[in-house]
C-alpha positions, 0 to 999 in steps of 0.5 A: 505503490500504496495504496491508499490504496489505502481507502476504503475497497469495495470488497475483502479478498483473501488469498492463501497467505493473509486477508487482502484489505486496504482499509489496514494501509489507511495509516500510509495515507499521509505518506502517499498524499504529502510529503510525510515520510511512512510511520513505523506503523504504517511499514508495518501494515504494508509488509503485512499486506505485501502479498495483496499489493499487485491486487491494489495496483491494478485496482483503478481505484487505487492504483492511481495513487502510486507514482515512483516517488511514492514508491520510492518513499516507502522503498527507502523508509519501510525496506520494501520494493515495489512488488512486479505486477 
């Protein structure tokens, strides 16, 4: 899910809702590449950026580094589902 997605993008994008930039999931980064469960901060920062998730998903740059465990990891911790794309 995360997106680390949540590395550097190559580009902002901004929707209606909120500015899309997965540098603002950087602090999810442990979570996804080890066994770290996501930080206060981080949940935070992915319910901020929910509505671009499906953007950073089917980003080959990012969503890569989202497999179910992962998603099921901040599903648990941050109260979030994995948006549908």
């Amino acid at each position: 899910m995360l997106v680390v997605l949540f590395m550097a993008s190559k580009e902002v994008c901004v929707t209606s809702e909120a500015a899309c930039n997965p540098t603002e999931l950087m602090p999810c980064l442990p979570a996804v590449t080890s066994p770290a469960k996501p930080t206060e901060l981080c949940c935070d920062k992915l319910k901020s950026q929910m509505q671009c998730l499906c953007g950073y998903l089917k980003d080959p740059s990012f969503g890569h580094l989202v497999d179910s465990h992962v998603a099921q990891k901040f599903s648990t911790v941050c109260g979030v589902s994995m948006p549908k794309c």
